[in-house]
ROSE-4610 file (N, C-alpha, C; in Angstrom, 1 decimal, always signed):
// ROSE-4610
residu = [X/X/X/X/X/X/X/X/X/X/X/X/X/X/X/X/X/X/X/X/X/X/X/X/X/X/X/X/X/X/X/X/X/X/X/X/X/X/X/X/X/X/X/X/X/X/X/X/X/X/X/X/X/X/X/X/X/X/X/X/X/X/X/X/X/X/X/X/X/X/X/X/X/X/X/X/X/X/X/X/X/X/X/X/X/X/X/X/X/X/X/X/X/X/X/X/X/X/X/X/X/X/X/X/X/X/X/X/X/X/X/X/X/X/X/X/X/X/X/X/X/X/X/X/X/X/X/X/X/X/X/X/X/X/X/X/X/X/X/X/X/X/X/X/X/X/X/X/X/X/X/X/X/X/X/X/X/X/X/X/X/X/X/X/X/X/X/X/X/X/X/X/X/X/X/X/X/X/X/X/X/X/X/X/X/X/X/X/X/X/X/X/X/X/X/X/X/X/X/X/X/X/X/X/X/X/X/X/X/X/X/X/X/X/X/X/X/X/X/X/X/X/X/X/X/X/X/X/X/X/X/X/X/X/X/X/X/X/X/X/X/X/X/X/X/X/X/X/X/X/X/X/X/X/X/X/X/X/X/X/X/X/X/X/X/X/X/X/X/X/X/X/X/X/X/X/X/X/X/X/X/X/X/X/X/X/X/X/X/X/X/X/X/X/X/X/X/X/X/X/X/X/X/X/X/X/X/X/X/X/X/X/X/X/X/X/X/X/X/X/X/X/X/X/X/X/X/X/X/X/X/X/X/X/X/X/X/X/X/X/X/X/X/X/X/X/X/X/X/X/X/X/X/X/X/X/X/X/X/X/X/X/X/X/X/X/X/X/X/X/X/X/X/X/X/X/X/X/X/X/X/X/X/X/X/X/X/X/X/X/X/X/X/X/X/X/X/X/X/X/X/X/X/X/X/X/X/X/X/X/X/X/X/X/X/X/X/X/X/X/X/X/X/X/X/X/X/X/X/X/X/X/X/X/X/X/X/X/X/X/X/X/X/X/X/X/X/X/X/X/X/X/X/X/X/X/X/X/X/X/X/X/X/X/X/X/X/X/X/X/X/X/X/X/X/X/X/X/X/X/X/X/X/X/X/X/X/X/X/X/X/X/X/X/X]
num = [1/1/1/2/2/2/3/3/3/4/4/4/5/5/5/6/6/6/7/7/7/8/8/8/9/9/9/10/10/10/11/11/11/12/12/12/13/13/13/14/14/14/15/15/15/16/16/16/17/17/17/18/18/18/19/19/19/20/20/20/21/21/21/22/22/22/23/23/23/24/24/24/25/25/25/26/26/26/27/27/27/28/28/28/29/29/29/30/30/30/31/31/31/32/32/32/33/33/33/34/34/34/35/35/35/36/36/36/37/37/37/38/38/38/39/39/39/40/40/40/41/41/41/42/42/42/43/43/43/44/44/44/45/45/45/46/46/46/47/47/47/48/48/48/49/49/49/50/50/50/51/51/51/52/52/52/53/53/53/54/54/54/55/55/55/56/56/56/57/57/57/58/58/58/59/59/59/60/60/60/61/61/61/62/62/62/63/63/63/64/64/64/65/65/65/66/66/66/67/67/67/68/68/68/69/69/69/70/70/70/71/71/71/72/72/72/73/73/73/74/74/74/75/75/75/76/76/76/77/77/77/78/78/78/79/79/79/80/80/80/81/81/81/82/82/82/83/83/83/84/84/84/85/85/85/86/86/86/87/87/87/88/88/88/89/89/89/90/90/90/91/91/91/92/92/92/93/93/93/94/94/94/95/95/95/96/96/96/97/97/97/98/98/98/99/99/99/100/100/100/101/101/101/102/102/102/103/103/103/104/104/104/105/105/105/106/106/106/107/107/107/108/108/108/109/109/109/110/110/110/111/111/111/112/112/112/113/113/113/114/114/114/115/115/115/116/116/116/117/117/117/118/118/118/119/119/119/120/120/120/121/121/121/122/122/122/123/123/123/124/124/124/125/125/125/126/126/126/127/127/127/128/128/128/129/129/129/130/130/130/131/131/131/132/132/132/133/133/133/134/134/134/135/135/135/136/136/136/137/137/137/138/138/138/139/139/139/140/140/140/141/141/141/142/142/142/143/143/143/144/144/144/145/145/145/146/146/146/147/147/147/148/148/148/149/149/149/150/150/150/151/151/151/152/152/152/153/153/153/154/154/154/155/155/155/156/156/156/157/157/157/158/158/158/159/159/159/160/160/160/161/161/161/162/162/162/163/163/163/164/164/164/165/165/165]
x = [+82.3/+82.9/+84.4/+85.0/+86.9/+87.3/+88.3/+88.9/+90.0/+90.5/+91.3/+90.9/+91.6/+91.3/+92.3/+91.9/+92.6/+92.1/+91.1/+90.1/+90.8/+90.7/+91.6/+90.6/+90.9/+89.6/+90.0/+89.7/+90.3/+89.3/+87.9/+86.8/+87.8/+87.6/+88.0/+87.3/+87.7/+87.6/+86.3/+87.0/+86.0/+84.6/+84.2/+83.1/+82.2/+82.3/+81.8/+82.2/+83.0/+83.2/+82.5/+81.8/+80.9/+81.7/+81.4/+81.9/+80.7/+81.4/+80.6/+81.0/+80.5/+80.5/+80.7/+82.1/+82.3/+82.3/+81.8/+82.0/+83.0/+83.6/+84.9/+84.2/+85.2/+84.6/+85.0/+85.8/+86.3/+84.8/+84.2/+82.9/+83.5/+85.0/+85.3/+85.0/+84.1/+83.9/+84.4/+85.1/+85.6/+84.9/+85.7/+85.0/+85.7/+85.9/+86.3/+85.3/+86.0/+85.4/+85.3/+83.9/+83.6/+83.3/+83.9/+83.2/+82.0/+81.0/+79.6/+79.4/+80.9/+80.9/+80.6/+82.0/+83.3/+82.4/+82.7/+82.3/+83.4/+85.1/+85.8/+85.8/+86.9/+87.1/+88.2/+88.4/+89.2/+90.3/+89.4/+90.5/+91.0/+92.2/+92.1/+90.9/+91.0/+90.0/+90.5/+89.2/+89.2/+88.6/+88.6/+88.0/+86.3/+85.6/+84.1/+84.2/+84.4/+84.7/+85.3/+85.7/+85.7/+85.1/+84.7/+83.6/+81.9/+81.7/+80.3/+80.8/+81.9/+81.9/+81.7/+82.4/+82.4/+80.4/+80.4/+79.1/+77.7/+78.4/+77.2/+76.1/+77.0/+75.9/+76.5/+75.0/+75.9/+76.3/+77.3/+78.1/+77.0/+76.1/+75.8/+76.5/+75.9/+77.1/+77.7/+79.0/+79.3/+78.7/+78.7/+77.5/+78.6/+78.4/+79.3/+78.7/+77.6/+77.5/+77.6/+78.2/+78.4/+79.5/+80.3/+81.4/+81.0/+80.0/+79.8/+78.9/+78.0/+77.4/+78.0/+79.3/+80.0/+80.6/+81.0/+81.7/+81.0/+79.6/+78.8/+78.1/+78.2/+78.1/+78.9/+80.0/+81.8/+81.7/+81.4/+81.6/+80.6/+79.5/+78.1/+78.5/+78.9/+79.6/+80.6/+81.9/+82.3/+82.5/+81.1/+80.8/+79.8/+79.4/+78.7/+79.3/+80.8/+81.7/+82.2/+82.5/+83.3/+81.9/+81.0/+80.0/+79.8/+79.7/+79.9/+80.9/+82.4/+83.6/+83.5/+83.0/+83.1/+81.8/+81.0/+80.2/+80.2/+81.7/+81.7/+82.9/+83.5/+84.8/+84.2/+83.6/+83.0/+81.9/+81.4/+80.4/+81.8/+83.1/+84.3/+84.6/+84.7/+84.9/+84.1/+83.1/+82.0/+82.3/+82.5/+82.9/+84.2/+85.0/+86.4/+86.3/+85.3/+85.3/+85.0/+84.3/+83.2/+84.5/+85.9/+86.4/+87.3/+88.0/+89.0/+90.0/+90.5/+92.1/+91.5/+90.4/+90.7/+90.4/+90.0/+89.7/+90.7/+91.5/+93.2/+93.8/+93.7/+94.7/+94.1/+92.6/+91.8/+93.1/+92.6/+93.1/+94.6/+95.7/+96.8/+97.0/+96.0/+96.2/+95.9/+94.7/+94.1/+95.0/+95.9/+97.0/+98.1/+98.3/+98.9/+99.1/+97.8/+97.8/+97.5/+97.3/+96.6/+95.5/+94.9/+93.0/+92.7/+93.8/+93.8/+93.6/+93.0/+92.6/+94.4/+94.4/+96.2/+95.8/+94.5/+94.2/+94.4/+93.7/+93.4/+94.0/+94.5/+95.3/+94.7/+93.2/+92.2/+91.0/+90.9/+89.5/+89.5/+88.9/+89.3/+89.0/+89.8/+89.9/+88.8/+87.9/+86.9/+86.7/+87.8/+87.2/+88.4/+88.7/+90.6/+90.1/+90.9/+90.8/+91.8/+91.5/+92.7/+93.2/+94.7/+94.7/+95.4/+95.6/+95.5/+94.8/+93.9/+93.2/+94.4/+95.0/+96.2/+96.2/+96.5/+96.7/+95.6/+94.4/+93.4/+93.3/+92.9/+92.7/+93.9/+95.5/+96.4/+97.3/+96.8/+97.2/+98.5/+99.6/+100.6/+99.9/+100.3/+99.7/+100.1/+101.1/+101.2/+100.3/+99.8/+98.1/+96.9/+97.0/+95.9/+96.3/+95.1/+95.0/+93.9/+94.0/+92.9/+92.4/+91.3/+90.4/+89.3/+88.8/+87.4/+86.8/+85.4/+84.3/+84.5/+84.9/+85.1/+85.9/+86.8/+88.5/+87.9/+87.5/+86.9/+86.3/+85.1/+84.4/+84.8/+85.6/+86.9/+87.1/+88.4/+88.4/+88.1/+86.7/+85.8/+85.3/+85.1/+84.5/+85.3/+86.6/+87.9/+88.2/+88.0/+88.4/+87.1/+86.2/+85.0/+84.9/+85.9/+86.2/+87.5/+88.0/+89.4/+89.5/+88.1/+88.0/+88.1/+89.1/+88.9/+88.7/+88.2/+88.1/+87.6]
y = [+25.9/+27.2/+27.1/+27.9/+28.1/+28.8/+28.9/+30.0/+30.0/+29.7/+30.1/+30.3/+31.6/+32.2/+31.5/+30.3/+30.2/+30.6/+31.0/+31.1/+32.6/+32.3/+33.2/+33.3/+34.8/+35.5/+36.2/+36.0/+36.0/+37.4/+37.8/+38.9/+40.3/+41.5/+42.6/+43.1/+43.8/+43.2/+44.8/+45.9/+47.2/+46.6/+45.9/+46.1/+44.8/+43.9/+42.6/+42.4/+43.1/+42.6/+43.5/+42.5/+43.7/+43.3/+44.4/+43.5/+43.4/+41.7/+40.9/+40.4/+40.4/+40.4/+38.6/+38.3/+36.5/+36.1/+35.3/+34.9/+33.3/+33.1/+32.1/+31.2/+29.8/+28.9/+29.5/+30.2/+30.2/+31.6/+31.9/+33.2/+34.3/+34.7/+35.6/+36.4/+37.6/+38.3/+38.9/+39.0/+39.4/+39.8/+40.8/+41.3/+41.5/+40.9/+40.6/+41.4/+41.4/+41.3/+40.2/+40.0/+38.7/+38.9/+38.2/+38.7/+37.9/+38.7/+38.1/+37.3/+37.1/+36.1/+34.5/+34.3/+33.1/+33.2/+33.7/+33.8/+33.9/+34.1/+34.1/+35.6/+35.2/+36.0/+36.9/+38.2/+38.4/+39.8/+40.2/+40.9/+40.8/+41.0/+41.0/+41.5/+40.9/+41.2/+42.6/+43.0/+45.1/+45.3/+46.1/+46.5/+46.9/+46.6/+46.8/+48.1/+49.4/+50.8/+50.8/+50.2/+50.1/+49.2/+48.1/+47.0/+47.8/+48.9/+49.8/+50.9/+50.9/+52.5/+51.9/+50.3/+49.9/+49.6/+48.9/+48.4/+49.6/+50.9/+51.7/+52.0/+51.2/+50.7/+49.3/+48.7/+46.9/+46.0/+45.3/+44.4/+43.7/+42.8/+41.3/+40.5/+39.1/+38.1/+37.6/+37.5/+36.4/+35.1/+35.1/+33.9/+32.7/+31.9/+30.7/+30.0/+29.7/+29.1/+29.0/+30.6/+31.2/+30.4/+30.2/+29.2/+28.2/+27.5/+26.3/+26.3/+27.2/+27.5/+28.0/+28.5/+29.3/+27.6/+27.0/+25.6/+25.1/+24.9/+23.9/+24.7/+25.9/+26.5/+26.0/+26.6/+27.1/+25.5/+24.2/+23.1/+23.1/+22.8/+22.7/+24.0/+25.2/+25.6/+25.2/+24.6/+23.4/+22.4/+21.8/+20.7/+21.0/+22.2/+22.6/+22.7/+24.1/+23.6/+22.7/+21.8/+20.2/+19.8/+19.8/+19.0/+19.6/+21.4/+21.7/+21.8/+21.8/+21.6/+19.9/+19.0/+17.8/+17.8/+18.4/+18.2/+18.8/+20.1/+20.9/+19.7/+19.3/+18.7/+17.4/+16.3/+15.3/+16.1/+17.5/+18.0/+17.9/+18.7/+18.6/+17.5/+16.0/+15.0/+13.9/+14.3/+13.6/+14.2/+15.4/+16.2/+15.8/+15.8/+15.4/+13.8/+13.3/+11.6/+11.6/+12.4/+12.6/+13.4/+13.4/+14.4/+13.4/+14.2/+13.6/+12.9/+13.9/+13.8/+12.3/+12.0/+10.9/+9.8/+9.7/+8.5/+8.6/+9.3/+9.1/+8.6/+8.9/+8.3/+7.0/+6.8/+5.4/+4.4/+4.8/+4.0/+3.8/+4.5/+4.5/+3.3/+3.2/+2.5/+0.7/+0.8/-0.3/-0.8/-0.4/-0.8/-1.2/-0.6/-1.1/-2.3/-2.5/-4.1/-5.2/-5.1/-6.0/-6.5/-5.3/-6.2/-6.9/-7.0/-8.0/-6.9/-7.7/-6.8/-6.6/-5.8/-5.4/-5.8/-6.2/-6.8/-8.4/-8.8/-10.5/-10.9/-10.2/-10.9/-12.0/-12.1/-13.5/-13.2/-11.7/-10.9/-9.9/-9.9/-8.6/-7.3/-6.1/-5.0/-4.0/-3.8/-2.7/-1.2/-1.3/-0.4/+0.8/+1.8/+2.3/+2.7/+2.5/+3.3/+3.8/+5.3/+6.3/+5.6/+5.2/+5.3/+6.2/+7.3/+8.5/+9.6/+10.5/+12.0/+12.9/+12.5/+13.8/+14.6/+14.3/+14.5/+14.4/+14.3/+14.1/+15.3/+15.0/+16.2/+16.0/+15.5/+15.6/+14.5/+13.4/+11.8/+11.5/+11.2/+10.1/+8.5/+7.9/+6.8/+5.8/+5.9/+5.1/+5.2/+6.5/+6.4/+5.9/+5.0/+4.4/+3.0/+2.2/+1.1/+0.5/-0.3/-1.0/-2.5/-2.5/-3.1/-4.3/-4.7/-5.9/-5.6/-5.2/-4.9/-5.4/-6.9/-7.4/-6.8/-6.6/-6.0/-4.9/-3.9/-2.2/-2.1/-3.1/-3.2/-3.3/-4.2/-4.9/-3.5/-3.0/-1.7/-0.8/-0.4/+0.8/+0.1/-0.9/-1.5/-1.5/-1.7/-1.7/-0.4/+0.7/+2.6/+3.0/+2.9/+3.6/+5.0/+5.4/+7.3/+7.6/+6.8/+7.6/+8.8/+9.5/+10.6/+11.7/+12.2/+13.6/+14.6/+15.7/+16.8/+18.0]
z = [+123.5/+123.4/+123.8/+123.0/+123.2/+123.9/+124.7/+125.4/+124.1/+123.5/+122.7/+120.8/+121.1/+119.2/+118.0/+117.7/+116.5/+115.0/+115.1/+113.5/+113.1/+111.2/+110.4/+109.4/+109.2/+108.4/+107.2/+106.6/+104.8/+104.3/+105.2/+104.5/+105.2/+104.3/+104.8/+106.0/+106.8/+108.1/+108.6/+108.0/+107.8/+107.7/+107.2/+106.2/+106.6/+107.3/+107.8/+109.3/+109.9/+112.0/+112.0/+113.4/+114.4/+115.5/+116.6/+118.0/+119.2/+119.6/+120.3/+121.9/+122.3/+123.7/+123.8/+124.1/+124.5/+125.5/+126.5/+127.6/+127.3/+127.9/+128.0/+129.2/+129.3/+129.7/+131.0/+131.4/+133.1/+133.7/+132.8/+132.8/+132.8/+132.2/+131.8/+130.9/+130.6/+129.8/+128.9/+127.9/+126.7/+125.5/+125.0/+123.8/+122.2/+121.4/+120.5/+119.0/+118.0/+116.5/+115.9/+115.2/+114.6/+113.5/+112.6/+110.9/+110.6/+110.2/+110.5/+108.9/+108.3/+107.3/+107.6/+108.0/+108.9/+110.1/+111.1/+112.4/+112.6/+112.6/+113.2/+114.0/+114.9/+115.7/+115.3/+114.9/+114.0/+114.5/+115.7/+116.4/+117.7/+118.7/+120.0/+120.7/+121.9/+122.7/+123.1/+123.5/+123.7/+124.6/+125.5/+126.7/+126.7/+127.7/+127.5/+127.0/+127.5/+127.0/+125.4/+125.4/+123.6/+123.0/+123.3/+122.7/+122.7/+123.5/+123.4/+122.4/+122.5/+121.3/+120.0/+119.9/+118.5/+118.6/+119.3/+118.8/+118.9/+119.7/+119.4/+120.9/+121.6/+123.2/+123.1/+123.3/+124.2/+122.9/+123.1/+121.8/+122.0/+120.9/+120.9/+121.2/+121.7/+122.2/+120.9/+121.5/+120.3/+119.5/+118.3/+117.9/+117.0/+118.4/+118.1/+116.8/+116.3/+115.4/+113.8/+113.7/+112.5/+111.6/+112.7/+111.8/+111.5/+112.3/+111.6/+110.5/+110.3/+109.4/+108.2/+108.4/+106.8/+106.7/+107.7/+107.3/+106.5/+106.9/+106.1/+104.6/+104.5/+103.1/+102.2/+102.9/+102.0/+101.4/+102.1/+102.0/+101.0/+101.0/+100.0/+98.4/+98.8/+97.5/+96.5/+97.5/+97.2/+96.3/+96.9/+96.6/+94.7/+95.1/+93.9/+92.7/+92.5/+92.1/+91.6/+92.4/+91.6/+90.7/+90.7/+90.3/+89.0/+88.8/+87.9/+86.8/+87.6/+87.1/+86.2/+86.7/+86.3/+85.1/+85.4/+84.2/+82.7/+83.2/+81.8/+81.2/+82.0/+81.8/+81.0/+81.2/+80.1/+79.1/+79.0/+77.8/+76.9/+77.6/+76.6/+76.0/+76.6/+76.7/+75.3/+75.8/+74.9/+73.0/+73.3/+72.2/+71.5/+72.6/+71.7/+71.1/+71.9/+71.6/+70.4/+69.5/+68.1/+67.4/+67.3/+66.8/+66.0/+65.2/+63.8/+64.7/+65.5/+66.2/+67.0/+67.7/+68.6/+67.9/+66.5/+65.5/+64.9/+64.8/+64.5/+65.3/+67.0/+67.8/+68.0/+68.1/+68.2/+67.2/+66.4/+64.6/+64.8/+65.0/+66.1/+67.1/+67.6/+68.5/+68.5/+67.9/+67.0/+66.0/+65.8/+64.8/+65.6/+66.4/+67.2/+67.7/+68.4/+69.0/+67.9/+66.8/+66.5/+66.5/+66.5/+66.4/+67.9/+69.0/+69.7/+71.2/+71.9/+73.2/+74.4/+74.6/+75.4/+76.7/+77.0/+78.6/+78.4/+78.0/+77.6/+76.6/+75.8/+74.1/+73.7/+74.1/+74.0/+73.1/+73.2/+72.4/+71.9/+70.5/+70.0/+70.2/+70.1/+70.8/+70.6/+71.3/+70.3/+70.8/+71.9/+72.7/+73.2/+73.4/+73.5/+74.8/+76.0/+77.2/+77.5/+78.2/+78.6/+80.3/+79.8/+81.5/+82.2/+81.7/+82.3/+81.4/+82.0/+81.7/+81.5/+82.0/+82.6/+81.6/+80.1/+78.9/+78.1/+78.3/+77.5/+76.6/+75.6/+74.3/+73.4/+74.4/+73.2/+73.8/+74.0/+74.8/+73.9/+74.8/+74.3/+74.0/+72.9/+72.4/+73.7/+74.8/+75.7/+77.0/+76.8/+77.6/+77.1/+76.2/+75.7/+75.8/+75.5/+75.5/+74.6/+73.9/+73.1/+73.7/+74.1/+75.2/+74.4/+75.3/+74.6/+75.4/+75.4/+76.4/+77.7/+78.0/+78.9/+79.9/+79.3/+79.7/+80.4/+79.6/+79.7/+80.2/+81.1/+81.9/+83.1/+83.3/+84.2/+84.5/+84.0/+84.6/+85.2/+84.6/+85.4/+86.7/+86.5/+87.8/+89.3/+88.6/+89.9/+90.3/+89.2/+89.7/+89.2/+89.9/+89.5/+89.7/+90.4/+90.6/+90.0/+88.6/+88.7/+88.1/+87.3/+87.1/+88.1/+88.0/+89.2/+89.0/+88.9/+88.2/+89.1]
Protein backbone atom coordinates (compact mmCIF):
# COMPACT_ATOMS: atom_id res chain seq x y z
CA UNK A 1 0.00 0.00 0.00
CA UNK A 2 1.19 3.76 -0.89
CA UNK A 3 0.94 6.74 1.05
CA UNK A 4 1.52 8.48 -2.08
CA UNK A 5 -0.89 9.20 -5.27
CA UNK A 6 0.91 8.95 -8.36
CA UNK A 7 -1.65 6.97 -10.71
CA UNK A 8 -3.25 8.91 -13.85
CA UNK A 9 -6.63 8.22 -15.10
CA UNK A 10 -7.36 8.66 -18.70
CA UNK A 11 -11.60 7.13 -18.04
CA UNK A 12 -14.14 10.05 -17.57
CA UNK A 13 -14.21 10.45 -14.20
CA UNK A 14 -18.42 11.00 -13.80
CA UNK A 15 -19.22 7.85 -14.90
CA UNK A 16 -16.53 5.14 -13.46
CA UNK A 17 -15.10 6.83 -9.67
CA UNK A 18 -16.65 5.72 -6.70
CA UNK A 19 -15.37 6.90 -3.41
CA UNK A 20 -13.35 4.65 -1.25
CA UNK A 21 -12.37 4.73 2.07
CA UNK A 22 -8.04 4.39 2.06
CA UNK A 23 -6.19 3.67 5.00
CA UNK A 24 -2.30 4.68 4.55
CA UNK A 25 0.51 3.00 5.97
CA UNK A 26 0.94 5.47 9.12
CA UNK A 27 -3.30 4.12 9.72
CA UNK A 28 -4.43 7.31 8.60
CA UNK A 29 -7.76 7.21 7.14
CA UNK A 30 -8.45 8.93 3.86
CA UNK A 31 -10.87 9.07 1.35
CA UNK A 32 -10.30 9.41 -2.14
CA UNK A 33 -12.09 8.49 -5.79
CA UNK A 34 -11.12 5.45 -7.59
CA UNK A 35 -12.00 4.68 -11.08
CA UNK A 36 -13.31 1.23 -10.85
CA UNK A 37 -11.57 0.93 -14.42
CA UNK A 38 -7.53 1.63 -13.66
CA UNK A 39 -7.94 1.55 -9.97
CA UNK A 40 -6.37 4.80 -9.80
CA UNK A 41 -6.91 7.17 -7.45
CA UNK A 42 -8.21 10.02 -9.29
CA UNK A 43 -9.25 12.66 -6.90
CA UNK A 44 -7.90 14.43 -3.78
CA UNK A 45 -8.56 13.09 -0.63
CA UNK A 46 -12.13 14.55 0.85
CA UNK A 47 -13.34 14.57 4.13
CA UNK A 48 -15.31 11.48 5.74
CA UNK A 49 -18.52 14.00 5.60
CA UNK A 50 -18.10 14.19 1.96
CA UNK A 51 -16.66 10.63 1.17
CA UNK A 52 -20.56 9.39 2.84
CA UNK A 53 -22.44 11.84 0.71
CA UNK A 54 -20.49 10.60 -2.35
CA UNK A 55 -20.75 7.04 -1.58
CA UNK A 56 -24.38 7.26 -0.32
CA UNK A 57 -23.49 6.04 3.51
CA UNK A 58 -19.99 4.23 4.17
CA UNK A 59 -17.29 4.57 1.09
CA UNK A 60 -15.97 0.86 0.40
CA UNK A 61 -12.39 0.51 1.04
CA UNK A 62 -10.15 1.27 -1.46
CA UNK A 63 -9.36 -1.81 -3.67
CA UNK A 64 -5.72 -1.95 -4.10
CA UNK A 65 -5.79 -4.61 -6.63
CA UNK A 66 -7.69 -3.09 -9.39
CA UNK A 67 -4.58 -1.65 -10.89
CA UNK A 68 -2.93 -4.51 -11.08
CA UNK A 69 -5.57 -6.19 -12.56
CA UNK A 70 -6.39 -3.36 -15.45
CA UNK A 71 -2.26 -3.76 -15.69
CA UNK A 72 -2.45 -7.22 -16.40
CA UNK A 73 -5.55 -6.81 -18.94
CA UNK A 74 -4.52 -3.54 -20.71
CA UNK A 75 -1.20 -5.78 -21.08
CA UNK A 76 -2.87 -9.15 -22.37
CA UNK A 77 -5.12 -6.72 -24.82
CA UNK A 78 -1.97 -5.60 -25.82
CA UNK A 79 -0.50 -8.34 -26.46
CA UNK A 80 -3.63 -9.40 -28.46
CA UNK A 81 -3.34 -6.54 -30.69
CA UNK A 82 0.22 -7.03 -31.83
CA UNK A 83 -0.63 -10.61 -32.59
CA UNK A 84 -3.42 -9.53 -34.66
CA UNK A 85 -1.70 -6.51 -36.21
CA UNK A 86 1.15 -9.06 -37.20
CA UNK A 87 -1.04 -11.53 -38.67
CA UNK A 88 -3.06 -9.11 -41.02
CA UNK A 89 0.37 -7.62 -41.89
CA UNK A 90 2.05 -11.15 -43.52
CA UNK A 91 -1.95 -12.14 -44.98
CA UNK A 92 -0.82 -8.70 -46.79
CA UNK A 93 2.55 -10.05 -47.18
CA UNK A 94 2.05 -13.42 -48.57
CA UNK A 95 -0.29 -11.65 -51.08
CA UNK A 96 2.07 -9.12 -52.33
CA UNK A 97 4.74 -12.07 -52.66
CA UNK A 98 2.15 -13.72 -55.51
CA UNK A 99 1.94 -10.22 -57.25
CA UNK A 100 3.36 -8.76 -60.75
CA UNK A 101 5.16 -5.70 -58.99
CA UNK A 102 7.42 -8.21 -56.66
CA UNK A 103 8.35 -10.56 -59.77
CA UNK A 104 9.37 -7.48 -61.36
CA UNK A 105 11.45 -6.20 -58.50
CA UNK A 106 12.59 -10.08 -57.90
CA UNK A 107 13.69 -10.11 -61.80
CA UNK A 108 15.37 -6.56 -60.99
CA UNK A 109 17.22 -7.83 -58.73
CA UNK A 110 18.27 -11.23 -60.04
CA UNK A 111 19.74 -9.31 -62.79
CA UNK A 112 21.37 -7.49 -60.91
CA UNK A 113 23.72 -9.77 -59.17
CA UNK A 114 24.31 -12.10 -61.62
CA UNK A 115 22.70 -15.25 -61.04
CA UNK A 116 25.24 -15.10 -58.16
CA UNK A 117 24.28 -15.12 -54.41
CA UNK A 118 25.28 -11.12 -52.76
CA UNK A 119 26.11 -13.13 -49.42
CA UNK A 120 28.66 -15.80 -50.61
CA UNK A 121 29.21 -14.81 -54.49
CA UNK A 122 29.96 -18.80 -54.25
CA UNK A 123 26.15 -19.95 -55.03
CA UNK A 124 23.55 -19.21 -57.06
CA UNK A 125 21.02 -16.74 -56.03
CA UNK A 126 17.41 -18.20 -55.64
CA UNK A 127 16.07 -16.40 -53.17
CA UNK A 128 15.58 -12.08 -52.80
CA UNK A 129 15.56 -11.00 -49.10
CA UNK A 130 14.21 -7.68 -47.77
CA UNK A 131 16.55 -6.13 -45.48
CA UNK A 132 14.37 -3.74 -44.50
CA UNK A 133 10.15 -3.89 -44.28
CA UNK A 134 10.31 -0.36 -43.86
CA UNK A 135 9.25 0.00 -47.44
CA UNK A 136 7.65 -3.17 -48.20
CA UNK A 137 4.99 -3.05 -50.93
CA UNK A 138 7.09 -0.37 -52.81
CA UNK A 139 11.00 -1.49 -51.82
CA UNK A 140 14.03 0.46 -53.15
CA UNK A 141 16.02 -2.18 -55.12
CA UNK A 142 18.82 -1.40 -52.43
CA UNK A 143 16.55 -3.13 -49.86
CA UNK A 144 16.80 -6.20 -51.48
CA UNK A 145 19.15 -8.70 -51.83
CA UNK A 146 19.52 -11.86 -53.96
CA UNK A 147 20.40 -14.81 -51.63
CA UNK A 148 21.26 -18.88 -51.92
CA UNK A 149 19.18 -20.84 -49.42
CA UNK A 150 22.16 -21.12 -47.46
CA UNK A 151 22.79 -17.40 -47.14
CA UNK A 152 18.75 -16.85 -46.49
CA UNK A 153 18.84 -19.25 -43.90
CA UNK A 154 21.93 -17.67 -42.33
CA UNK A 155 20.04 -14.70 -41.92
CA UNK A 156 16.82 -15.55 -40.38
CA UNK A 157 18.50 -17.58 -37.98
CA UNK A 158 20.71 -14.53 -36.69
CA UNK A 159 17.31 -11.97 -36.52
CA UNK A 160 14.76 -14.30 -35.90
CA UNK A 161 12.40 -11.25 -34.75
CA UNK A 162 13.33 -8.65 -37.12
CA UNK A 163 9.85 -8.48 -38.18
CA UNK A 164 8.10 -5.92 -35.95
CA UNK A 165 4.78 -5.05 -36.42
Amino acid sequence: MSDFIDDWCRHPEASISRPRRRVLRNGTVTFWRQCTICGAAIAPAATRAVAMRWAKGHPADFDETLKQIYAETRKADLAAARVARRKEWFSWYDQYLLSDEWRRLRALVFDRCGGLCEGCRSAPAEQVHHRSYEHAGNEFLFELVALCVDCHRRIHDDTPNQIVI
